[in-house]
Residue, then its C-alpha position, 0 to 999 in steps of 0.5 A: x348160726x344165720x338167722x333169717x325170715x320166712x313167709x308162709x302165712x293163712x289168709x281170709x279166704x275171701x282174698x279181703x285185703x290182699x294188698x295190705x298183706x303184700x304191704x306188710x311183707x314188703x315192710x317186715x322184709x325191708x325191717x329185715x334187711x336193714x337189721x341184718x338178717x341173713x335172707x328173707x323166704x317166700x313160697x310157692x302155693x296154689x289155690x289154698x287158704x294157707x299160702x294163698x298170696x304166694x303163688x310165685x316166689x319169683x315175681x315177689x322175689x322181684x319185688x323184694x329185690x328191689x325194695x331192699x338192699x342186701x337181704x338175700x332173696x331165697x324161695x322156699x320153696x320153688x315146686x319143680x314139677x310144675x315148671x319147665x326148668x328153663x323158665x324158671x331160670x330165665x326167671x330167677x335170673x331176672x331177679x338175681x340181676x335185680x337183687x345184685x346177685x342175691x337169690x338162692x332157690x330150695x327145690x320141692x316136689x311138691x305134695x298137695x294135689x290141687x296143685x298139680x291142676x297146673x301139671x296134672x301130668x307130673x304129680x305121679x313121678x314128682x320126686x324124680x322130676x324135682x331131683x333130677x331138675x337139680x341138674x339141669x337147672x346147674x346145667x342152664x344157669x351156667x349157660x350151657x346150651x341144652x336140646x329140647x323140643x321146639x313148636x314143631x317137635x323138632x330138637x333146638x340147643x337153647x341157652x336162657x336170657x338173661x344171664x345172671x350175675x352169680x356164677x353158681x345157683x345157691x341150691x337147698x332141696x326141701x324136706x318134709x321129713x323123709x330121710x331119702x330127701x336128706x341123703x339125696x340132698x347131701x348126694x345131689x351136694x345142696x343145701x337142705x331146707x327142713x322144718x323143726x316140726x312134725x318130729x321129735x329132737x332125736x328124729x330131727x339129730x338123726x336126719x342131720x347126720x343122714x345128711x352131713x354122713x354125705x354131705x358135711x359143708x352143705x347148709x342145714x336150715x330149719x323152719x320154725x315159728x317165731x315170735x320173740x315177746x318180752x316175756x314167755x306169758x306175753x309171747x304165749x298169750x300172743x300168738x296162741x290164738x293166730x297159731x291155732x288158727x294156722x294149725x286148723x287152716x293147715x289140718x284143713x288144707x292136709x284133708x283135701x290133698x287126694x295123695x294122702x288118701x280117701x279112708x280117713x274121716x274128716x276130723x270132728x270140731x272137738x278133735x281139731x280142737x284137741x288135735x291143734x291144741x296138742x300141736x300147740x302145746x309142743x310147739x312151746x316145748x320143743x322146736x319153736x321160737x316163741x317166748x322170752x329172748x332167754x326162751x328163744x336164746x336157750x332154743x337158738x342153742x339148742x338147733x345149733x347144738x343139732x347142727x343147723x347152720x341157719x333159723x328160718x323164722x317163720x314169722x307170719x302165722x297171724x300175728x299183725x305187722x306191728x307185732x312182727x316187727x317188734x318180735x323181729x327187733x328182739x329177734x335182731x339183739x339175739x341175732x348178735x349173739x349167735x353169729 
């Protein structure tokens, strides 16, 4: 099994501090590298407090290019409906000539409507617009000249520049736990990037099989929180407290999306408070990375046994970088033993 580190964290939401953060991920990334993770993740997001200095996983894919050496260098995940598929080849291949050819792309259709304020017109079929770019997107990274509409409406075969050194664009499409994106992934021949939570270990095993009935050499990875302490009670005592605050931010962020609807209620304080802490509590149970080495080894064997090929840890839910860094060391010794 691959291990590897995903950026997905809460900020003030008063931007304070923004820089700094980018400093830590630079820091936590080149720490990465040179213990020898697989990839290091970063997302795209938009005007949300959960995400909120990750609004192109290419232009900090380009810095992370060039401030490490071998790490491969993935967004997690790139929202196609919100881009023309040229650009966003001509920029991924910018930065898979800076990383030597180290780049990998999970394709998502994109859920939140605040969103889509940059592409109002293609929130409503946003599925099939993501699962139909897959192909174009092989199409132009080869360098297969394609038509499109130029300024004047007139059809023009372009191919994009820069041409990128890898031959083949590394390709995941990214769950939120819909088995229709499973079986799709495995047609269209990706890889798939899915999360551990939001659902039981039986939902989770069947999804796979789901996928690997089509598709049995694709790369299954999961997301999942981390933080690798030198004990579980330290590790819990730990992270309880930015964990929490991320599942509010989230809860907050998933009330404001238009697309789940307008009938629900907004929740009370004391029933986020229950509703977090119940999160919370599950997380420890099942489906996290958040303990002892012998915790996190047991957890490792377990996704393993469910037939993940890859661990992207999660490591950036609140915790300082100091404390990340220490949990990726530990993390780093586990590594060795499921490679």
């Amino acid at each position: 099994m691959d291990l590897s580190i995903m950026f997905f964290g809460a900020d003030d939401a008063d931007g304070v501090g923004h820089a700094a953060k980018y400093d830590d991920i630079l820091a936590i990334a080149r720490e990465a590298d040179r213990l020898g993770f697989t990839a290091v993740w970063t997302p795209e997001r938009h005007f949300q407090q959960v995400g909120q200095v990750f609004p192109n996983p290419a232009v900090l894919g380009a810095a992370l290019a060039v401030a490490t050496e071998r790490i491969a260098i993935r967004a997690g995940s790139l929202v196609l409906p919100l881009h023309h598929p040229l650009r966003v080849v001509e920029d991924w291949a910018v930065v898979d000539n800076l990383s030597g050819g180290r780049i990998g792309l999970s394709i998502a259709t994109g859920w939140h409507s605040r969103d889509f304020v940059l592409a109002p017109d293609a929130f409503a079929d946003r599925r099939e617009r993501a699962l139909a770019g897959i192909a174009l997107l092989r199409r132009l990274w080869a360098g297969e000249a394609v038509e499109f509409a130029d300024g004047t409406g007139t059809p023009v075969a372009v191919r994009p520049q820069p041409r990128p050194l890898s031959p083949e664009l590394p390709l995941w499409t990214t769950t939120s736990g819909n088995p229709e994106t499973w079986k799709a992934a495995g047609n269209l021949r990706t890889n798939i990037l899915g999360a551990t939570i939001g659902q039981t270990r039986e939902e989770l095993a069947g999804k796979i099989r789901l996928y690997r009935d089509v598709h049995e050499k694709g790369t299954v990875t999961l997301m999942a929180h981390t933080y690798v302490g030198t004990s579980d009670e330290q590790a819990r005592d730990l992270v309880a407290g930015p964990l929490k605050a991320y599942l509010k931010s989230y809860v907050a962020q998933t009330a404001a999306n238009r697309a789940a609807g307008d009938g629900a209620r907004p929740l009370s304080q004391a029933e986020l408070d229950t509703l977090t802490e119940f999160a919370f509590r599950r997380y420890l149970t099942w489906g996290s990375l958040l303990g002892s080495a012998d915790t996190c080894r047991a957890s490792l064997a377990d996704l393993a046994e469910l037939g993940c090929d890859e661990v992207a840890c999660f490591v950036d839910f609140g915790l300082g970088r100091e404390e990340v860094l220490a949990g990726l060391h530990r993390l780093a010794e586990l590594r060795e033993e499921v490679s």
